[in-house]
C-alpha positions in Angstrom: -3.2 23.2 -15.4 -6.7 23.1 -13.9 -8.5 26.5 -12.7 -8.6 25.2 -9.8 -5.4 24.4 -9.4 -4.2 27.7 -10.6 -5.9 29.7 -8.2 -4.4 27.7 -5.4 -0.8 28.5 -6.6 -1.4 31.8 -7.0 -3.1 32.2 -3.5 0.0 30.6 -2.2 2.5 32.9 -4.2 0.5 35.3 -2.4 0.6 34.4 0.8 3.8 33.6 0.6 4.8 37.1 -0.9 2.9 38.9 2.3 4.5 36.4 4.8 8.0 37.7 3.7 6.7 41.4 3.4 5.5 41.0 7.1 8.8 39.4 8.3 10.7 42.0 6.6 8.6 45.5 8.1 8.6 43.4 11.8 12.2 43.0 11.9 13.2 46.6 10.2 13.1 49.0 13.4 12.2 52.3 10.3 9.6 49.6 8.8 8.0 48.8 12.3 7.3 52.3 13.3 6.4 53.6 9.7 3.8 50.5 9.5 2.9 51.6 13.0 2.5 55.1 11.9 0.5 54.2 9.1 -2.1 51.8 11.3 -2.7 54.9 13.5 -3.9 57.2 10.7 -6.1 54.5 9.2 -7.5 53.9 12.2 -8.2 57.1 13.4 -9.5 58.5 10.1 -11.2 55.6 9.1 -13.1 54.2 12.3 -14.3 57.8 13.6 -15.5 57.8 9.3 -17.5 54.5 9.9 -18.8 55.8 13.0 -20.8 59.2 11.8 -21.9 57.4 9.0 -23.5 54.8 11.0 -25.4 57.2 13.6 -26.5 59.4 10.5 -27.9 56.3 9.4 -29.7 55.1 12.5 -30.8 58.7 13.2 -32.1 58.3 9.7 -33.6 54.6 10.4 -35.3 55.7 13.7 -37.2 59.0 12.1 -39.0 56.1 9.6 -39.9 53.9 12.6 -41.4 57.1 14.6 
């Protein structure tokens, strides 16, 4: 077997693998909200995260411009 031809089997084991995760936590009701849950806190930790670092860096960016 090829490199090549490797990689493509194992990127569709893969996909594969998180099509059938996905069908299971969308049609498990405790899944669903728990995966819900979990997008919620990731979001709101990680976006707000994203966010001060970028205005500490364009505060940053616009003292050297100045």
């Amino acid at each position: 077997m090829t490199r090549s031809t490797a990689r493509t089997v194992a990127n569709v084991v893969l996909a594969s693998a998180g099509v059938a995760a996905a069908d299971v936590v969308v049609t498990t009701p405790p899944l669903r909200r728990l995966a819900i849950r979990i997008t919620r806190v990731w979001l709101g930790a990680s976006v707000p995260a994203y966010l001060l670092a970028e205005t500490g860096r364009a505060w940053v960016e616009s003292a050297r411009s100045a």
